[in-house]
C-alpha positions in Angstrom: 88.8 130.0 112.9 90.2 126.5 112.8 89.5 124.5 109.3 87.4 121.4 110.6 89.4 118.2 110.6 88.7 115.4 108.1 87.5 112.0 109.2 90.3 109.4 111.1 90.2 106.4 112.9 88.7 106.9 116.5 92.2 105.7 118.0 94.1 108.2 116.5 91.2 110.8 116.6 91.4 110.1 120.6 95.1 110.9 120.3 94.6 113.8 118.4 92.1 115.5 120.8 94.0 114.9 124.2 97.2 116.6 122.5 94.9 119.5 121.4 93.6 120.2 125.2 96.8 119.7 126.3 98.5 122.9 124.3 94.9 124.9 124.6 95.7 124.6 128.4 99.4 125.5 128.0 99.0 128.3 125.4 99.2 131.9 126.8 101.0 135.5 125.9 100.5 139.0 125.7 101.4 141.8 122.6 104.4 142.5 122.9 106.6 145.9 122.7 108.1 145.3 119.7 104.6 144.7 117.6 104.7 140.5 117.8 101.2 139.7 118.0 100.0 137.1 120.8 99.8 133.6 119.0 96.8 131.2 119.3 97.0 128.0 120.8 98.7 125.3 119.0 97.7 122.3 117.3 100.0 118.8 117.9 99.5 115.1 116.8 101.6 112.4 117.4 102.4 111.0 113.8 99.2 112.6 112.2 97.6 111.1 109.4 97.8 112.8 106.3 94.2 114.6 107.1 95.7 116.1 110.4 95.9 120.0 110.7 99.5 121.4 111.7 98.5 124.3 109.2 98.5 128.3 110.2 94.8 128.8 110.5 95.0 132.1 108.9 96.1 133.5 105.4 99.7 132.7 104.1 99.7 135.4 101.6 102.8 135.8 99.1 104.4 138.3 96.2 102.8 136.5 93.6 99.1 136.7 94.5 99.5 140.9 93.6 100.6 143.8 94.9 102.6 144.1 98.3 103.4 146.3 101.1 106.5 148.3 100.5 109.1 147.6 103.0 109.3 150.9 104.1 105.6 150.3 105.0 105.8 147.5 107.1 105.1 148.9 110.8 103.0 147.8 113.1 100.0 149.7 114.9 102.1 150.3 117.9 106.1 149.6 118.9 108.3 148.4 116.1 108.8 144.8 114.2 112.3 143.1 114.8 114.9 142.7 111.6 114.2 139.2 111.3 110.2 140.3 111.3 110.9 142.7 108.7 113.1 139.9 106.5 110.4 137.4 107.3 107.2 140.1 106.3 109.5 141.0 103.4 107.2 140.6 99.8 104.5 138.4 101.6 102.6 141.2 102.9 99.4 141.6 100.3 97.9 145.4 99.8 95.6 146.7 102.7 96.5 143.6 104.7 97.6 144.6 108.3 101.6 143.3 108.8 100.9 142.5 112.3 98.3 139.7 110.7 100.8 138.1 108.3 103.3 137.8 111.4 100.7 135.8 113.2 100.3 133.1 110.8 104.4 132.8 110.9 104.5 133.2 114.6 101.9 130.4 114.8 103.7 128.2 112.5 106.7 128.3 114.9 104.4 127.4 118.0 102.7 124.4 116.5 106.4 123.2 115.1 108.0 123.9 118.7 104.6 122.4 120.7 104.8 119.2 117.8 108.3 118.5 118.1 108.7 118.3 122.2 105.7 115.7 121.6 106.7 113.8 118.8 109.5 115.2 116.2 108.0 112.5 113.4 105.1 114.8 113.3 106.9 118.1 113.2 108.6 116.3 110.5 106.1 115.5 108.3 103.9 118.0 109.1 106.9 119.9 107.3 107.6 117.3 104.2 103.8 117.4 103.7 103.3 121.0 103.3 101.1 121.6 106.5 103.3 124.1 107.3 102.9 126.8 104.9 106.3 128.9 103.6 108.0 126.3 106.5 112.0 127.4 105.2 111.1 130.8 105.1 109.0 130.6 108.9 111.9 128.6 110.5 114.7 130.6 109.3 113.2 134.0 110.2 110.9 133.5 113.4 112.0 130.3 115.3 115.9 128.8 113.9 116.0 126.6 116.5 113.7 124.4 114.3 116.4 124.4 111.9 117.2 120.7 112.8 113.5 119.6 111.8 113.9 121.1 108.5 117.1 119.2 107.6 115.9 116.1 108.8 112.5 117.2 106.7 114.7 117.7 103.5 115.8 113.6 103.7 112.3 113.0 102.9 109.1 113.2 100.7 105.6 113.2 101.0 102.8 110.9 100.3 101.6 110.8 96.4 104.3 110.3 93.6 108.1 110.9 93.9 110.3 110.6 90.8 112.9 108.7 90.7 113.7 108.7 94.8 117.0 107.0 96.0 117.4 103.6 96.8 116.7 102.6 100.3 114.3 101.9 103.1 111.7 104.2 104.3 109.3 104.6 106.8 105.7 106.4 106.4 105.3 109.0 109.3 101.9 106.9 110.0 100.4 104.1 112.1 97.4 103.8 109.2 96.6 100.2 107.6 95.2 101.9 104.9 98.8 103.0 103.8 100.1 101.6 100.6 103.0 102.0 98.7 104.6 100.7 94.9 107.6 101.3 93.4 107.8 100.8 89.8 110.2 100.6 87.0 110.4 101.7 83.5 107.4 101.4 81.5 105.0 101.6 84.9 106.7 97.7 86.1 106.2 97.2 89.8 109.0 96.6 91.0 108.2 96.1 94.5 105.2 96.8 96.5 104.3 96.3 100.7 102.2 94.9 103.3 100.4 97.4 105.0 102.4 97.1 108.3 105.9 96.0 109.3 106.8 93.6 112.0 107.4 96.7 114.0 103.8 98.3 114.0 105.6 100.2 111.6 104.7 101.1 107.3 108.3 100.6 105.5 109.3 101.0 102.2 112.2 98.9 100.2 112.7 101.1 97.2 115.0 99.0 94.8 117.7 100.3 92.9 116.1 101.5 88.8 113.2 102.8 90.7 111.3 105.5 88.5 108.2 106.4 90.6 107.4 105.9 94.3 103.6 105.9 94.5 101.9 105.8 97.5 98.2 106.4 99.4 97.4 107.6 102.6 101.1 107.6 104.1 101.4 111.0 105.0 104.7 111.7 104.5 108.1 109.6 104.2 111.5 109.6 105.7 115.0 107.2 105.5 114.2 104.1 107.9 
């Protein structure tokens, strides 16, 4: 079941939905031999605003929230899981939780990434730097390394919120919002520079000036080098 979406503007809310129908319409696959479960459809946005779902719909379970699956365990119902199935399913497969299940979630990351990035890479991107794609290194390296690209370019950047002491430069916000605001201040909380909503591009920048201790901003989504 797909977590309801959080209010946007109507414009990018329009966006949104066309993208949606158009992977619901191009989704399709059957189980396969080797145990891969089919994948739901995927969900794409060109630049999403921060409320925007890129996220597995299902659980993203890990080692640390209890016991896991042996991997001498991990087999699926029928046919056999791949070695870089098993390496992904590795210590993230909770206690009575079907492998096949956990797979899904990863196998689903990969499609919304692949489905995003043909679309609009910013969004694959930031869907990335923002953490709506759970375990994303792990899902990439493991199920789908041809997004291998999109996690470099993701590792340039950081999301929206605080960043300590980021490096010098211009950025640009991976949104189109107004509402997106940004402040870079200095020792003892001093702003040291702060934006207009927009650039003269239809774009949100950022000048982050040299001695720049926190980068705070709202509603950007995520961030990247301009």
């Amino acid at each position: 079941m797909r977590r309801p979406l959080h209010r946007r503007p109507a414009a990018a809310a329009a966006v949104v939905a066309a993208l949606i129908a158009l992977s619901a319409c191009s989704s399709s696959g059957d189980d396969k031999a080797d145990g891969r479960p089919t994948a739901g459809p995927s969900r794409a946005a060109a630049v999403p605003d921060r409320q925007t779902e890129v996220a597995p719909t299902g659980p993203t379970p890990s080692a640390s929230r209890g016991p896991v699956v042996p991997d001498s365990e991990l087999k699926p119902v029928t046919g056999s899981f791949t070695k870089d199935q098993k390496s992904y399913l590795s210590g993230r497969v909770p206690k009575d939780t079907d492998p096949a299940a956990v797979l899904q979630t990863g196998q689903e990351s990969c499609q919304r990434l692949e489905r995003t990035a043909k679309r609009d890479k910013d969004a694959a991107v930031g869907a990335i730097i923002a953490g709506d794609i759970k375990d994303a290194e792990a899902t990439v390296a493991h199920l789908c390394p041809a997004q291998k690209p999109l996690l470099a370019t993701a590792s340039t950047g950081f999301p929206d919120g605080t960043t300590k002491s980021p490096e010098a430069g211009t950025y640009r916000a991976l949104t189109t919002d107004p509402a997106c605001s940004w402040r870079a201040l200095g020792d003892g909380g001093k702003v040291l520079a702060s934006g207009p909503p927009l650039g003269s591009d239809g774009q949100v920048k950022a000048k982050v000036p040299a001695g720049t201790v926190e980068f705070v901003s709202s509603g950007c989504y995520a961030w990247l080098p301009a």
